[in-house]
LUMMIBA-69335 format. One record per residue: residue in three letters; residue number from 1; x, y, z of N, C-alpha, C, CB in turn. Coordinates in Angstrom, 2 decimals, always signed. Atoms other than C-alpha are relative to their C-alpha. Last residue first. Glycine has a CB too. Layout:
REM residues N
{'ALA',NUM,{X,Y,Z},{X,Y,Z},{X,Y,Z},{X,Y,Z}}
...
REM end
This chain:
REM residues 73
{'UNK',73,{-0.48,+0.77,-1.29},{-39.12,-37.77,+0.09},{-0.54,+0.33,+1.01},{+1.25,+0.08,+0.34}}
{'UNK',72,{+0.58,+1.71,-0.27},{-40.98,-37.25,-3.26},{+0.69,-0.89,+0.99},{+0.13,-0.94,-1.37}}
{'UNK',71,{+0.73,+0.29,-0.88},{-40.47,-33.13,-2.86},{-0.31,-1.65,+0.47},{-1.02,+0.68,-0.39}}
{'UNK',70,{+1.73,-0.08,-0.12},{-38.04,-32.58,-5.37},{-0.42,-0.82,+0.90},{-0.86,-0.38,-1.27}}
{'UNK',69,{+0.29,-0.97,-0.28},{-34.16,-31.19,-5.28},{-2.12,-0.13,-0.04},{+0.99,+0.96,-1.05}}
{'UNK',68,{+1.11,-0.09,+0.83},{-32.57,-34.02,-4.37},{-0.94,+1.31,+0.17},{-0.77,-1.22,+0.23}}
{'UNK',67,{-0.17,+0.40,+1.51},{-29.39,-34.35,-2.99},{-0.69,+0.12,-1.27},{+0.08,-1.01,-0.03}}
{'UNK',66,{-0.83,-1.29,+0.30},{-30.40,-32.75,+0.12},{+0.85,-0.32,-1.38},{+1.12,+0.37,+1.37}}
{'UNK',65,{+0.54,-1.19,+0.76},{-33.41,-34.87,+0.09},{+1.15,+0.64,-0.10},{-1.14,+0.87,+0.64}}
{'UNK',64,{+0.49,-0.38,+1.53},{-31.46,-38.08,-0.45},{-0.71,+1.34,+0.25},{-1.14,-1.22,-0.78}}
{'UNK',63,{-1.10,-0.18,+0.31},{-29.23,-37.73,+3.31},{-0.76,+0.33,-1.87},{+1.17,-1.41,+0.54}}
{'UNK',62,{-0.60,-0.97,+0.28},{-32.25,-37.12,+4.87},{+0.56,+0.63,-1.01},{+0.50,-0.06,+0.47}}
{'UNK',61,{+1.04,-1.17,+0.49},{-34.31,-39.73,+3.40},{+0.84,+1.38,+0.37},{-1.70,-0.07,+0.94}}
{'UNK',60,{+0.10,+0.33,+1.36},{-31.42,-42.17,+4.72},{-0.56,+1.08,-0.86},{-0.77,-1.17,-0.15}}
{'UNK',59,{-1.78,-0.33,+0.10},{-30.57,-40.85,+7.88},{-0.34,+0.05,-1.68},{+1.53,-1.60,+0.75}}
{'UNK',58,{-0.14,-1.29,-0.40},{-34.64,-41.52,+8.64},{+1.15,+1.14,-0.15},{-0.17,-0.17,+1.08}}
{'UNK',57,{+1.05,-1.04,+0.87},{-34.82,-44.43,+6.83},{+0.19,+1.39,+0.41},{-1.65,-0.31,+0.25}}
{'UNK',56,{+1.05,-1.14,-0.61},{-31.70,-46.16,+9.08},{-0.91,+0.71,-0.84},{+0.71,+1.09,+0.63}}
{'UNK',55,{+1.69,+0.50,-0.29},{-30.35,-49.12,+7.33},{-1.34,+0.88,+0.39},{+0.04,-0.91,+1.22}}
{'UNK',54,{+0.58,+0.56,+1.47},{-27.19,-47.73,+6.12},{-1.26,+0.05,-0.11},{+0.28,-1.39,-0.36}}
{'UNK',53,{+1.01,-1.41,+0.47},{-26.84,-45.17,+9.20},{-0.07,-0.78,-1.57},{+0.98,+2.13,+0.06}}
{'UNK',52,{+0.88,+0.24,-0.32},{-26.17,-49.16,+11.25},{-1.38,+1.52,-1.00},{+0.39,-0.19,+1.69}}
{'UNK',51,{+0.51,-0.94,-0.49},{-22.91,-49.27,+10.02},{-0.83,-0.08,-0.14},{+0.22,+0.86,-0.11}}
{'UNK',50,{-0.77,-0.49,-1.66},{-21.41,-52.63,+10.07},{-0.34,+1.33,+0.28},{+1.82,+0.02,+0.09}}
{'UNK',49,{-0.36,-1.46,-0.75},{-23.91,-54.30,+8.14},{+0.74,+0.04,+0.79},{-0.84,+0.67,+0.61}}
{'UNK',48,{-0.34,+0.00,-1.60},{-23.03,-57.93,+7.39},{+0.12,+1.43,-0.07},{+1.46,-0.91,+0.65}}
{'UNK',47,{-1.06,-1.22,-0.04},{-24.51,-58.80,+3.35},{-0.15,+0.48,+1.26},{-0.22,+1.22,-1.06}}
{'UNK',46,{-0.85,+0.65,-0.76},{-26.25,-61.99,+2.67},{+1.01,+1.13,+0.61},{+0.66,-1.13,-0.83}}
{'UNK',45,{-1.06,-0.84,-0.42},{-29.60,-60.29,+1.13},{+1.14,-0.32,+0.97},{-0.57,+0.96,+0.46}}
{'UNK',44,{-0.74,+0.06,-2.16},{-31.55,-63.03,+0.65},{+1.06,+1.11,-0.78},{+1.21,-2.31,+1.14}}
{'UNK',43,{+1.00,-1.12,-1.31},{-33.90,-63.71,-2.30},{+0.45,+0.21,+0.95},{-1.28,-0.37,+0.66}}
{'UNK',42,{+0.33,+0.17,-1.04},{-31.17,-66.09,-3.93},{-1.41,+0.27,+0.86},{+0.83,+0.44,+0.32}}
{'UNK',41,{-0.40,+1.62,-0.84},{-30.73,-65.67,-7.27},{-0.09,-0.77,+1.11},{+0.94,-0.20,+0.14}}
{'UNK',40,{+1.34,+0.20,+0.60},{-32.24,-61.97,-7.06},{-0.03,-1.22,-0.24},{-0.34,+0.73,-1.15}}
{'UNK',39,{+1.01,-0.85,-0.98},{-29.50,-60.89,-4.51},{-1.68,-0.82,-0.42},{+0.08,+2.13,-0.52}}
{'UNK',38,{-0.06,+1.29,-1.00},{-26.60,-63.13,-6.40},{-1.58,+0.52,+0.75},{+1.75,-0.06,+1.32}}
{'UNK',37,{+0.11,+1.34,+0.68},{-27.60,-60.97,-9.56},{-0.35,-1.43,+1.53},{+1.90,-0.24,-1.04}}
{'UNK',36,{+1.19,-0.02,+0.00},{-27.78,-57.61,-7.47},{-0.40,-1.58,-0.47},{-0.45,+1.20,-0.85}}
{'UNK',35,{+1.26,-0.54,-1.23},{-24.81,-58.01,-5.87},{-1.23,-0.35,-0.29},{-0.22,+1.58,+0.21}}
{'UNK',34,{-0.46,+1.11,-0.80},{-22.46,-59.35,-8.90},{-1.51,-0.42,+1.25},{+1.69,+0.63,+0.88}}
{'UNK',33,{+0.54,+0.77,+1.37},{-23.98,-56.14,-11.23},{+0.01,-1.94,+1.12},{+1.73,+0.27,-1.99}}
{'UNK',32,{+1.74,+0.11,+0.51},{-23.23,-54.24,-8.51},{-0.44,-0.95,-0.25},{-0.49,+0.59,-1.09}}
{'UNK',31,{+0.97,+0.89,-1.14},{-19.81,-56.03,-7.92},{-1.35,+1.01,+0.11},{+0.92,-0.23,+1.85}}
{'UNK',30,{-0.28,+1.68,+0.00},{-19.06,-55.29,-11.56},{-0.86,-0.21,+1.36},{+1.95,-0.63,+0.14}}
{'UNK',29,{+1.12,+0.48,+0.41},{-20.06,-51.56,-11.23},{+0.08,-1.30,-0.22},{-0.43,+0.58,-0.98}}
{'UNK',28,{+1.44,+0.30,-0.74},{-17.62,-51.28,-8.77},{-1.31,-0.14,-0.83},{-0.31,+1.18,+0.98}}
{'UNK',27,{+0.63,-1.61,+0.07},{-14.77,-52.36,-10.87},{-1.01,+0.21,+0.72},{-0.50,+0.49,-1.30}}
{'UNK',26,{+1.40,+0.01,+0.79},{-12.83,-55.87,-10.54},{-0.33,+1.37,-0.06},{-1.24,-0.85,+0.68}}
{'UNK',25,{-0.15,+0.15,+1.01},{-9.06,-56.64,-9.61},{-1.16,-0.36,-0.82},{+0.86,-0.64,+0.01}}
{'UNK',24,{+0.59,+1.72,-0.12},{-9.26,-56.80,-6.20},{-0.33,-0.48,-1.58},{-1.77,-0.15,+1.08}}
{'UNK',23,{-1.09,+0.67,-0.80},{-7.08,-53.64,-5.65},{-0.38,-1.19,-0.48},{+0.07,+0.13,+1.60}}
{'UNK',22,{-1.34,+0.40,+0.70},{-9.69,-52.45,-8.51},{+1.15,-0.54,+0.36},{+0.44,+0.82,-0.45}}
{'UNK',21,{+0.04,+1.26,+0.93},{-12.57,-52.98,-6.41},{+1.22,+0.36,-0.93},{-1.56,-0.21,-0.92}}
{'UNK',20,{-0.30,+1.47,-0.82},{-10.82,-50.95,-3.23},{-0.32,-1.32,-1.06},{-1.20,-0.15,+1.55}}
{'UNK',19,{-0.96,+0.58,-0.44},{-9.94,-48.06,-5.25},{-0.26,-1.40,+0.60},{+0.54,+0.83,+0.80}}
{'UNK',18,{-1.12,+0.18,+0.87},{-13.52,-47.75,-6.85},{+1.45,-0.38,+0.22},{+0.06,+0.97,-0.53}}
{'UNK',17,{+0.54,+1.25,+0.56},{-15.26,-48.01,-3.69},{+0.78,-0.56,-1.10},{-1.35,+0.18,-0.46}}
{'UNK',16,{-0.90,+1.17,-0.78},{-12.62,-45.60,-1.83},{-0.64,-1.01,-0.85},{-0.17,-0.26,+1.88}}
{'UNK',15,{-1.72,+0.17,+0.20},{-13.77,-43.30,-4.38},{+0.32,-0.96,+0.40},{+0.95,+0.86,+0.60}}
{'UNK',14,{-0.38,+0.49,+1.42},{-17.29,-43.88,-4.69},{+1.29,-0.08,-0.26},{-0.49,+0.77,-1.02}}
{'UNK',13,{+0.50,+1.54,-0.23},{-17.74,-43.55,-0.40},{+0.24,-0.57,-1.90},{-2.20,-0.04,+0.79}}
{'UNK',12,{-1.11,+0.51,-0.62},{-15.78,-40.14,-0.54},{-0.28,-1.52,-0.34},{+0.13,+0.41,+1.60}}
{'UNK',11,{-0.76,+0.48,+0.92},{-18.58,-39.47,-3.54},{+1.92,-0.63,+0.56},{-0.11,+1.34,-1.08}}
{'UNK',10,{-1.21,-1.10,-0.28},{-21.26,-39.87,-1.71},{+1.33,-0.23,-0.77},{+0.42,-0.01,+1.59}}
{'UNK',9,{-0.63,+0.16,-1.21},{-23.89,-41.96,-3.31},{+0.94,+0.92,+0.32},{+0.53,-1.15,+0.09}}
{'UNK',8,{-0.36,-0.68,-0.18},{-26.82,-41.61,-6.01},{+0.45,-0.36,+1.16},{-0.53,+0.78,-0.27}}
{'UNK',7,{-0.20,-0.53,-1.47},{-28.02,-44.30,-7.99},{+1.00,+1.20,+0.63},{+0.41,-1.14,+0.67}}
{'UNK',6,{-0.76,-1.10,-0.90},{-28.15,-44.95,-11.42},{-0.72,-0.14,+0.82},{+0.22,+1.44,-0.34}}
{'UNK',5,{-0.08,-0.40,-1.60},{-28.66,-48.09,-13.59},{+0.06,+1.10,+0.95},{+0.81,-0.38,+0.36}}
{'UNK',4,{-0.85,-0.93,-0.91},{-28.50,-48.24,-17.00},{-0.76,+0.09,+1.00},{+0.39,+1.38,-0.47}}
{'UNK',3,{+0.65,-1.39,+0.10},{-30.25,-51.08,-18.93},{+0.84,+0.90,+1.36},{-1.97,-0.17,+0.24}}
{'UNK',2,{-0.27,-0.36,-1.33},{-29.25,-54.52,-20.52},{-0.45,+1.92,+0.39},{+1.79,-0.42,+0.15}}
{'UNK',1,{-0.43,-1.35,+0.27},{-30.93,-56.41,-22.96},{+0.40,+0.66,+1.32},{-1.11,+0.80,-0.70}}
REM end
């Protein structure tokens, strides 16, 4: 059975996402779905940060409290 997903991202970063998987002739919830599968198939995360405010907790938690309006950050 399958089950909805959400996450919360910027939405410059959902645009270009969307344009760039459809150039390639998939959708971004596809390579989700792709991501997480190979992710849990594996146990390895194979994926080449190039920005480093991915990884960062501190950028990170920011960036969700102001998105979020309750305390659990």
């Amino acid at each position: 059975m399958s089950v909805l997903f959400r996450c919360r991202i910027e939405r410059e970063t959902l645009d270009r996402a969307n344009c760039l998987a459809g150039e390639n002739g998939t959708s971004t919830g596809e390579l989700v779905r792709i991501f997480l599968t190979q992710f849990v198939k594996s146990g390895q995360c194979n994926l080449k940060l190039v920005d480093n405010n991915l990884v960062n907790r501190e950028a990170r938690d920011k960036m969700m409290r102001s998105l979020d309006d309750t305390d659990s950050w």
